[in-house]
C-alpha positions in Angstrom: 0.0 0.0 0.0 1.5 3.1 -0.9 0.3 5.6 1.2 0.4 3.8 4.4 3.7 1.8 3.6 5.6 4.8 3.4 6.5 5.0 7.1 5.5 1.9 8.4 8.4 -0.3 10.1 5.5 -2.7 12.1 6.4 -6.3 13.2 3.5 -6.9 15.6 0.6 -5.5 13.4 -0.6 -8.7 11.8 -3.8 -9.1 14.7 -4.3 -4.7 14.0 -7.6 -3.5 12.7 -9.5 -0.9 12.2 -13.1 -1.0 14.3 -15.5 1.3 14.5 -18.2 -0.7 17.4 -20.2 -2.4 14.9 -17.2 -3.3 11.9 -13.5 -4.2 11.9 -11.1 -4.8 9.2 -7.8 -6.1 9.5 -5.0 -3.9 8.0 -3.7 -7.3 5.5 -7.5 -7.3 4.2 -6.7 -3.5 2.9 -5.5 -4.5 -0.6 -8.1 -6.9 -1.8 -10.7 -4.3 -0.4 -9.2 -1.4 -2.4 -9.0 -3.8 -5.5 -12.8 -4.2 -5.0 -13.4 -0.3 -4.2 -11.7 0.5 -7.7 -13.6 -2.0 -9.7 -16.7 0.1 -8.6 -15.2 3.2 -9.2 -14.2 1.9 -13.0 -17.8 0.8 -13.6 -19.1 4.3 -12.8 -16.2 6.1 -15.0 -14.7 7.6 -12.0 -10.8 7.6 -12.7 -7.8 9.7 -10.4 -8.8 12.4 -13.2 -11.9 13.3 -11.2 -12.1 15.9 -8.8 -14.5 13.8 -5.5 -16.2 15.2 -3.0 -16.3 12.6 -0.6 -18.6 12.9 2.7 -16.6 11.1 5.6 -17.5 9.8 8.8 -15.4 8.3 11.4 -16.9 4.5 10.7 -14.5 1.3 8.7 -16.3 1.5 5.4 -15.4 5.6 5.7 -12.3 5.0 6.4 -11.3 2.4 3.6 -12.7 4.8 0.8 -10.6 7.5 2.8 -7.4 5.3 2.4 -8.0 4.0 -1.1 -8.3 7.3 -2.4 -5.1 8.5 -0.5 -3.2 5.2 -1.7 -4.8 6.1 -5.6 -3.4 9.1 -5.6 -7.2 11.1 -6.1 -8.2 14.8 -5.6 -11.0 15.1 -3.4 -12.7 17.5 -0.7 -13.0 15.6 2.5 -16.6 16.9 4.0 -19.1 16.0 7.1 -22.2 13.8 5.8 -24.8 16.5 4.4 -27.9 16.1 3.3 -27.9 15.1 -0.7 -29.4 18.2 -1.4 -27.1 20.3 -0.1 -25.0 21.7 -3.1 -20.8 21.1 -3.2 -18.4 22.9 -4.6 -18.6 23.3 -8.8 -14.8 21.9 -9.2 -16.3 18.6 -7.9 -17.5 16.3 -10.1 -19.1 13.6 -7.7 -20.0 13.4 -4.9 -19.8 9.7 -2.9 -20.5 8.6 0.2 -21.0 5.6 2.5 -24.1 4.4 4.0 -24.2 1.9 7.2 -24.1 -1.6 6.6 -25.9 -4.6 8.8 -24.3 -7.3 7.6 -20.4 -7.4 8.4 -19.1 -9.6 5.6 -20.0 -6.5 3.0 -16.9 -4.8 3.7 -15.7 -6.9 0.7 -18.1 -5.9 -1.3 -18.3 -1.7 -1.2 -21.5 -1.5 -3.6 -23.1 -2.3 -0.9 -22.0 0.8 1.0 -20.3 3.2 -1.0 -22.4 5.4 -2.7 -22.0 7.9 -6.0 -24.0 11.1 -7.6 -22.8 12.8 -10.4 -22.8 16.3 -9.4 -21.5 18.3 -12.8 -18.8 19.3 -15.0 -15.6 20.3 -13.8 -14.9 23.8 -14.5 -11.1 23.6 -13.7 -8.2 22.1 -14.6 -7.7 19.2 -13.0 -4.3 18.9 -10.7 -3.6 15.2 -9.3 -2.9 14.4 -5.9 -4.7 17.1 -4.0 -6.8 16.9 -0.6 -8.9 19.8 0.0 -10.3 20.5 3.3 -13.0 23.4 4.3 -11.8 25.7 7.4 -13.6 26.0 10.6 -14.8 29.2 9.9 -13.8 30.1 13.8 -11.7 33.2 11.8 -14.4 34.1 9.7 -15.7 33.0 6.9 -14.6 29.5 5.7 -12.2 28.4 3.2 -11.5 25.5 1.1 -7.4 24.9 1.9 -5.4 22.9 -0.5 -3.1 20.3 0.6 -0.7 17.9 -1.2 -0.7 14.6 -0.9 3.0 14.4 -0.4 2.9 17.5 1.6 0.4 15.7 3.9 2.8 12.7 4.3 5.0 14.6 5.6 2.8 15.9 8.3 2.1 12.2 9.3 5.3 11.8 9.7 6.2 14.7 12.5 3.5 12.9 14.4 4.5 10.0 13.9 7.9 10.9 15.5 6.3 13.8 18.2 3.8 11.3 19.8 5.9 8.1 19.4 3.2 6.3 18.5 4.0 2.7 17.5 2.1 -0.3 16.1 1.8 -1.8 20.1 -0.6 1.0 20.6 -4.8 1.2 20.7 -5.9 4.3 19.4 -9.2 6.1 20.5 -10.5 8.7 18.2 -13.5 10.4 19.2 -12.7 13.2 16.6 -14.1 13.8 13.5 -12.2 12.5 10.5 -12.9 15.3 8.1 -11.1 18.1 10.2 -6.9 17.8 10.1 -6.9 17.3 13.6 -8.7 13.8 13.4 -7.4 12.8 10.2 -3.5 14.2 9.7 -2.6 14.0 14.0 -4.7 11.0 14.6 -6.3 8.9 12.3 -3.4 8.9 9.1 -0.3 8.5 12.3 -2.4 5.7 13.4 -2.4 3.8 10.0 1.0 4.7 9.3 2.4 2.6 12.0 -0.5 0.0 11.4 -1.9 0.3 15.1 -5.2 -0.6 16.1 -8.1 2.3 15.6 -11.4 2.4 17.3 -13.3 5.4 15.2 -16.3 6.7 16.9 -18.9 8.9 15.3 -20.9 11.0 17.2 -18.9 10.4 20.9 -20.4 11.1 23.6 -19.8 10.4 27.0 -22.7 7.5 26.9 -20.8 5.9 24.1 -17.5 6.3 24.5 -16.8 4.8 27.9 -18.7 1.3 26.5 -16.3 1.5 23.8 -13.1 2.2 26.0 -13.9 -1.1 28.1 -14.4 -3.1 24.6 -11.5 -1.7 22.6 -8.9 -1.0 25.7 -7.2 2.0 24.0 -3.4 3.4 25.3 -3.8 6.1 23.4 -6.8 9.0 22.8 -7.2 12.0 20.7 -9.9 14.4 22.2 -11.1 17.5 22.1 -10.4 19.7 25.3 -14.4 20.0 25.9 -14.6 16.0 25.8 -11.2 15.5 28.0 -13.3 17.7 30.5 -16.5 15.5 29.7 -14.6 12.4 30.8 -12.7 13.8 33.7 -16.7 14.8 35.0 -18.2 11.6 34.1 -15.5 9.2 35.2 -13.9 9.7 38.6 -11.9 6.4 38.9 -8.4 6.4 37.5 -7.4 4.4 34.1 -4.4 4.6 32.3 -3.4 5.6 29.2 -0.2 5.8 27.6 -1.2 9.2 25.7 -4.0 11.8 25.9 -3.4 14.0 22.8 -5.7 17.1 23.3 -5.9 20.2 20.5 -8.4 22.6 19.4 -8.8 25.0 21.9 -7.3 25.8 25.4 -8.1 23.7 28.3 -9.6 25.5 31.2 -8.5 25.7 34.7 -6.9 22.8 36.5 -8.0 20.3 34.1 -4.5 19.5 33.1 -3.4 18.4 36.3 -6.8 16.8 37.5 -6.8 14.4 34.1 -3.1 13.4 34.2 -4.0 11.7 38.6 -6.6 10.0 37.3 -5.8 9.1 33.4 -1.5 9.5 33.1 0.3 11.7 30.9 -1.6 14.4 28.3 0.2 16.3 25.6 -0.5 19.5 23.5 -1.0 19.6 20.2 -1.3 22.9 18.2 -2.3 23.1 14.5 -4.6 24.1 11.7 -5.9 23.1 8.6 -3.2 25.4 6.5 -0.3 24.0 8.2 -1.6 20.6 10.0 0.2 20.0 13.3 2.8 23.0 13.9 3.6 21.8 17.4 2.9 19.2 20.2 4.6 18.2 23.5 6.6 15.0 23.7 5.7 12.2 26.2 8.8 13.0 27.5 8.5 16.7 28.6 8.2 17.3 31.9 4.4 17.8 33.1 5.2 22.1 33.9 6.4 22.2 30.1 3.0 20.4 28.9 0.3 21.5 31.0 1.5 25.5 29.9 2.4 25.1 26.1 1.7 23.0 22.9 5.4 21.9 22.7 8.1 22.8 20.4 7.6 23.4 16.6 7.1 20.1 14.4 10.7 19.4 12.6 11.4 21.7 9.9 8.7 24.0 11.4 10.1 27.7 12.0 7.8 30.2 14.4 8.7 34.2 14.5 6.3 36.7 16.4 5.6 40.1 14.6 4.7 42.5 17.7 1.4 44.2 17.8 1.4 47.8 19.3 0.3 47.7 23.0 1.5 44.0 23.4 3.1 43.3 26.7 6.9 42.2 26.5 7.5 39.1 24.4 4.1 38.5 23.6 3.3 38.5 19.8 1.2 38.0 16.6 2.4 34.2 15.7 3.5 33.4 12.4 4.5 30.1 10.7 7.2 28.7 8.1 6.2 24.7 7.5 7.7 22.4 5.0 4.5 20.3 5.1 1.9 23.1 4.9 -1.2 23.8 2.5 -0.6 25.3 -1.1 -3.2 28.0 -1.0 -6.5 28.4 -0.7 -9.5 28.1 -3.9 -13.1 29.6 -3.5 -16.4 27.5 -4.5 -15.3 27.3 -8.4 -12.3 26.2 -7.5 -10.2 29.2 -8.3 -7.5 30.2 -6.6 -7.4 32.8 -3.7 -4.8 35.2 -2.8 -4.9 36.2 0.6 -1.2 38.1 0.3 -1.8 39.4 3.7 -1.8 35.9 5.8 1.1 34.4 4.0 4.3 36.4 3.5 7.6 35.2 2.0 6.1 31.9 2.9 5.4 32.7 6.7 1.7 32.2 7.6 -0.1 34.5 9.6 -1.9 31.7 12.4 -4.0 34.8 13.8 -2.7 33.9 17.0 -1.3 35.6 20.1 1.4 34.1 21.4 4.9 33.3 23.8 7.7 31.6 22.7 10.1 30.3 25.5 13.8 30.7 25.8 13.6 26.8 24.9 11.3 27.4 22.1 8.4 25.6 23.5 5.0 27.6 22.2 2.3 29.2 25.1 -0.6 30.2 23.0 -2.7 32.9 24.4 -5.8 34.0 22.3 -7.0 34.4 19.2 -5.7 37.9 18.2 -9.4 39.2 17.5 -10.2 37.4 21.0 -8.1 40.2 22.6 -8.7 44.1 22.4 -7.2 47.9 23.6 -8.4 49.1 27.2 -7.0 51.7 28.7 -4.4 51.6 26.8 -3.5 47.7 28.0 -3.8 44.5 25.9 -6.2 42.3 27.6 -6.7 38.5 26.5 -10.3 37.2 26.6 -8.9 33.4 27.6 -7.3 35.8 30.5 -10.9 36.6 31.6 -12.5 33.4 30.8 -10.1 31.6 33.0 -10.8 33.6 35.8 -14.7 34.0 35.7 -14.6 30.1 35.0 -12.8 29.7 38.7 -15.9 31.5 40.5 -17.9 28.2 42.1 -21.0 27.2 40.2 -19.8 28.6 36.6 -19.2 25.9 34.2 -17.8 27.8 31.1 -17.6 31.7 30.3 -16.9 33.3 26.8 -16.2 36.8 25.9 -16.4 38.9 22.7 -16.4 42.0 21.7 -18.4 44.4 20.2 -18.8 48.2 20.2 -17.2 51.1 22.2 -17.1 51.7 26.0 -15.2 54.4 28.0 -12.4 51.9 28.6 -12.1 51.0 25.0 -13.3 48.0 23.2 -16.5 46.9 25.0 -16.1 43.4 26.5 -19.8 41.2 26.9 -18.5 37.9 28.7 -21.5 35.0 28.3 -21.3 32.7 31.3 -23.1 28.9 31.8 -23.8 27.6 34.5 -23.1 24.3 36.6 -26.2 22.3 35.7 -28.7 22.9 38.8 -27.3 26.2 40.3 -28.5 29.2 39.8 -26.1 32.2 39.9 -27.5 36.1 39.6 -25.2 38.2 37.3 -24.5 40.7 40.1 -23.0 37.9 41.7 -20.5 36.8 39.1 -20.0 41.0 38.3 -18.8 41.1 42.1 -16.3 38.4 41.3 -15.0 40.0 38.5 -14.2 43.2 40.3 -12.3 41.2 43.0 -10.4 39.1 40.9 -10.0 40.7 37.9 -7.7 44.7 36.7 -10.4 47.3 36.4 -9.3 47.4 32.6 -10.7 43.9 32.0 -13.5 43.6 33.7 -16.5 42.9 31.3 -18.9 45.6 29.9 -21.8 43.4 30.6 -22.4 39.6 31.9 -25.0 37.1 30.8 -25.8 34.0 31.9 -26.8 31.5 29.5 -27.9 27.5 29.6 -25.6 26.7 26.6 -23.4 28.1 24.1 -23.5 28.0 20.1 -21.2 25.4 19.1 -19.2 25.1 15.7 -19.0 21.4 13.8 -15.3 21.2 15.4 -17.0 21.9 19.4 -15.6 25.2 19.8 -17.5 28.0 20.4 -19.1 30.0 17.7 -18.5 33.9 18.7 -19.5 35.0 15.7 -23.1 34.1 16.5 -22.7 35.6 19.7 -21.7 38.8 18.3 -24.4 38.6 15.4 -27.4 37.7 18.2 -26.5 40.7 20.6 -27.8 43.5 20.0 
């Protein structure tokens, strides 16, 4: 196998499969799948001249099509199941998909499960060998990024050798397959070592811990909210090898609280431009990896351009990766230049940040997550933090929008713990004890819940858009 063969040095992977709680395939039964997946492809005239749209979901049958069109050298979007009248992009030609299967011999036979719609006529030149995957939109509004297939294999690889992950291992991934985090830190490491992979759609607490005492894993990749979720839901220690969290910051002392009951938990910064820029080691000590996301990646260079009323060595973060995205295309597949996020081949992460005197990365906001007050920088993750330590709040957010005496006008939303009620003059109080005058919030308002984006983090663009 092409693809996956390029790193893989396994000896003990012969018993490794890939499950996802109701299939499992054995990585030797890969080829003779693929065979079968092309001879489908064939009879539909689909060839590696195509341009696929291909809606993934973290299940086997998902996976193989993901792999055989990796190994085949295709150009597709990866995307989240949509409903088939939902339109894709125009540089697609079809779009496929796979459908759950009862009986668990039909692996072998993917017309049984992988499905196809002509969707159009290519309006682009068709370039070989290209993944393209939408962004989050957390930034704005979202693009379609334009990745390598090479390029990508080279991201595997740096996380591959950052995470030390080996064919021995069990890997959890409660992470969606279509973002890079699930697919180019997680799911594509996994297979390039050949260890076993339990994919879960959906996970939730209710389903993940059934799965964890069928599949034994040594080795998760979560979300921050859902390391959180299981450190609430599970008090009773269990090991793992390797918690690799990414995709926003974890709050409070949940660092320290999961690594006593669940061992040691790394970092791992990224995006879907660049894929995975840094991550802890194992190895660090725990100061090193409860504060930052590691060192940068091999070959991965990291400068700060200083924004007026930043304090000290605080900076704008930009990034220089080997293995990073080509550029981004719009709906029609043309391309997009955005000269003022990628420089001399630096791009702009739109992130605050610190970088140590041993060049280990502390990440500290979103740069439009911090504004001007009096004259001082503040951070919103500075203010969530602390409102988040008053007793009885679960989570707090804050944005931004219009002007106040101070400056920028600050609006923090707070939630909650489930069953307590707290009065906004109470957390307000807090706030004025525990927090500069400069960054106290404008206004506070307690919520039930929080608008959430497909990836779990917050969307603060709603929040901004809803008040008034």
């Amino acid at each position: 196998m092409k693809f996956i063969n390029q790193f893989s040095n396994a000896t003990n992977s012969q018993s490794n499969v890939l499950m996802d709680g109701e299939h499992q395939c054995a990585y030797q039964d890969m080829p003779s799948i693929f065979d079968k997946i092309q001879n489908h492809l064939t009879k539909k005239n689909i060839s590696t001249k195509d341009c696929l749209a291909f809606e993934c979901e973290n299940s086997v049958p998902s996976a193989l099509v993901l792999l055989y069109l990796l190994e085949e050298g295709y150009s597709f979007l990866l995307l989240p199941k949509a409903p088939k009248e939902q339109s894709i992009p125009k540089f697609c030609q079809y779009r496929i998909r796979t459908e759950r299967i009862n009986d668990k011999t039909a692996l072998m036979n993917p017309e049984q499960f992988l499905h196809i719609f002509k969707e159009g006529i290519n309006e682009i030149t068709h370039v070989a060998q290209k993944l393209y995957m939408r962004t989050s939109g957390s930034t704005g509004t979202p693009k379609i990024a334009v990745h390598s297939h090479k390029k990508l294999q080279g991201n595997v690889l740096n996380c591959v050798q950052r995470l030390r992950l080996n064919s021995d291992d069990r890997v959890a991934i409660p992470v969606p397959l279509f973002h890079m985090y699930g697919l180019g830190a997680a799911f594509l490491p996994g297979v390039a070592v050949q260890a076993s992979i339990d994919l879960q759609k959906g996970a939730n607490l209710l389903r993940y811990l059934p799965r964890e005492r069928e599949f034994n894993p040594n080795v998760a990749f979560m979300t921050p909210v859902f390391a959180e979720t299981l450190l609430k839901g599970r008090k009773s220690e269990r090991a793992y090898r390797l918690t690799v969290v990414a995709g926003d910051r974890l709050r409070g002392d949940t660092f320290t609280k999961y690594e006593s009951l669940f061992g040691n938990m790394v970092q791992l910064y990224g995006s879907t431009e660049m894929g995975a820029m840094t991550a802890a080691s194992p190895n660090d000590q725990i100061g090193k990896r409860a504060k930052t996301v590691g060192e940068p990646m091999p070959g991965v260079q990291m400068r700060l351009e200083k924004r007026q009323s930043a304090n000290g060595d605080i900076g704008e973060l930009w990034c220089q990766h080997p293995y990073g995205f080509e550029g981004y295309v719009d709906e029609n597949g043309k391309a997009i230049n955005l000269t003022q996020d990628n420089r001399d081949g630096w791009f702009r992460t739109k992130d605050m940040a610190k970088i140590g005197p041993d060049g280990h990365l502390e990440v500290l906001g979103r740069c439009d997550h911090s504004v001007n007050r009096d004259g001082l920088l503040v951070f919103f993750a500075d203010v969530e933090k602390s409102i988040e330590c008053l007793e009885g709040i679960e989570s707090a957010v804050v944005i931004s929008k219009g002007e106040s005496q101070r400056g920028k006008r600050m609006i923090a939303y707070c939630v909650p713990v489930k069953g307590v009620n707290i009065a906004e003059a109470d957390i307000r109080a807090f706030c004025f004890d525990n927090l500069p005058k400069h960054a106290i919030p404008d206004k506070i308002i307690v919520v039930n819940s929080l608008p959430l984006l497909p990836n779990s983090k917050v969307d603060r663009q709603k929040l901004i858009e809803q008040h008034g």
